[in-house]
C-alpha positions in Angstrom: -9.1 23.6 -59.3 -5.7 22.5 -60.2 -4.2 25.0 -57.5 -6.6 23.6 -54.6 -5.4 20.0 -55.4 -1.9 20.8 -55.1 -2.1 23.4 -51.9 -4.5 21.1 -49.8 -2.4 18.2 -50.0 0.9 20.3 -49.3 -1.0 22.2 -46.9 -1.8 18.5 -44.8 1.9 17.4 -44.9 3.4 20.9 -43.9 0.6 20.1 -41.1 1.7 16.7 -40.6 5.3 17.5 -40.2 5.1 19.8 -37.9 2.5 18.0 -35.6 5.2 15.1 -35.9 7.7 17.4 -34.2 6.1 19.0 -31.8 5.3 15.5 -30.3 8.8 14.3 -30.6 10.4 17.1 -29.2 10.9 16.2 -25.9 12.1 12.5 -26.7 15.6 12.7 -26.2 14.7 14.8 -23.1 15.3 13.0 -19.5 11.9 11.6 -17.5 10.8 13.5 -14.2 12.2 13.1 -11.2 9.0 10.9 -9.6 7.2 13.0 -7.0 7.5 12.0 -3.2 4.4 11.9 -1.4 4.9 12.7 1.8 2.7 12.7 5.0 2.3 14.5 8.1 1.5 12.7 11.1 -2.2 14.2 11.4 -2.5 13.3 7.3 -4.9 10.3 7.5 -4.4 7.1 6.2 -6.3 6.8 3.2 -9.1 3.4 2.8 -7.4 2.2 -0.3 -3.8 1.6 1.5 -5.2 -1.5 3.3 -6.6 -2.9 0.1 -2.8 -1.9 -1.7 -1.0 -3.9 1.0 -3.1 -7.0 1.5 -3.3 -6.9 -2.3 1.0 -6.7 -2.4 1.2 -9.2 0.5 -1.2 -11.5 -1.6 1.1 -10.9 -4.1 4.5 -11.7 -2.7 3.5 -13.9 0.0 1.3 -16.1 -2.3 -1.6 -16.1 0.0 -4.9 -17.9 -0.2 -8.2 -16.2 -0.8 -9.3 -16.6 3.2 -6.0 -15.1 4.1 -6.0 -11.9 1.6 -10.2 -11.4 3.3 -8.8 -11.4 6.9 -6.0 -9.6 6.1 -7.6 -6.6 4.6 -9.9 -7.2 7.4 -7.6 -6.3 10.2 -5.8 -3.9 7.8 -9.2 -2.2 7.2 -9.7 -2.2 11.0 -5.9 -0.4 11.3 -6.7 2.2 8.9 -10.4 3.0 10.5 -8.5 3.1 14.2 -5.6 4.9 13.1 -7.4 7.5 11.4 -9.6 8.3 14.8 -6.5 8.2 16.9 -5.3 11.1 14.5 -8.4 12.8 14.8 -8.3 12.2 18.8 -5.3 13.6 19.3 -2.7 16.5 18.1 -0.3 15.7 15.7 3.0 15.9 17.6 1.4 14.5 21.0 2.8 12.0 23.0 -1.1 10.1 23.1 -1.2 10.1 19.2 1.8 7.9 19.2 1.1 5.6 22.0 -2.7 4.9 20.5 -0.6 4.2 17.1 1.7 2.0 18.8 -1.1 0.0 20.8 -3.3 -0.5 17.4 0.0 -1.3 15.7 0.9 -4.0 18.0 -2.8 -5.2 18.1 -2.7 -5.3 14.1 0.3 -7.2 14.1 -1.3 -10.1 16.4 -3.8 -10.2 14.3 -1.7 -10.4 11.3 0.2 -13.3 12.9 -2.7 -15.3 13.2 -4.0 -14.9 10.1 -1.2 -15.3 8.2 0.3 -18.0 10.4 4.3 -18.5 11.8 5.7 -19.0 8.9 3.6 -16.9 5.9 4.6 -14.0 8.7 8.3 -14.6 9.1 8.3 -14.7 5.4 6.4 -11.2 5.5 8.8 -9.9 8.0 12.2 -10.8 6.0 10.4 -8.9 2.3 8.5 -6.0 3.7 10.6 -4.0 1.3 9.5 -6.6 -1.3 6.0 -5.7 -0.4 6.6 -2.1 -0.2 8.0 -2.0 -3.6 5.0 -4.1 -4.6 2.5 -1.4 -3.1 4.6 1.1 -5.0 3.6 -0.2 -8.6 
């Protein structure tokens, strides 16, 4: 009985010691590089990137209720027409990147009106504001 009291507890701190360092064994050990996602052209967009930017743009723009609803609206819209287009048309054709362009440019109208001349100058001067926003 005497030996079992002395050997369990030793038993749980030889444990506990060396559970302690295998968790703290990579401390002093530099982060990961952060992983680059990259996509191809005929990768489509996925639904949750118009919520992320109106949702950054609300964010750093300090928008008002209505004008995060439209804009994830028409950035809803984007996505949904983009995506076709990619389906539409080959990856590397000439079409696929004039239907982008064209629902690009549309987008952006719509964007201006929503947002109004000067909420969209301000968007314009801290996309990479926004960017890093979406990022987080």
């Amino acid at each position: 009985m005497s030996s079992t009291r002395f050997t369990l507890p030793a038993l749980a701190l030889s444990l506990l010691a060396a559970g302690c360092s295998i968790f703290h064994r990579h401390r002093d050990a530099p982060a990961p590089p952060p992983v680059a996602v990259t996509r191809s052209a005929d990768t489509p967009t996925p639904p949750t990137a118009a919520r992320d930017l109106a949702d950054a743009m609300t964010t750093v723009l300090r928008l008002t209720p209505e004008q995060t609803a439209q804009a994830r609206q028409v950035l809803n819209s984007t996505v949904r027409q983009a995506n076709a287009a990619r389906q539409e048309y080959p990856a590397s054709s000439p079409e696929l990147g004039t239907a982008l362009k064209r629902i690009n440019l549309a987008s952006d109208k719509e964007l201006r009106q929503v947002l109004g001349p000067a909420a969209y100058r301000e968007m314009q001067t801290k996309q990479a504001q926004i960017q890093a926003e979406m990022r987080k």
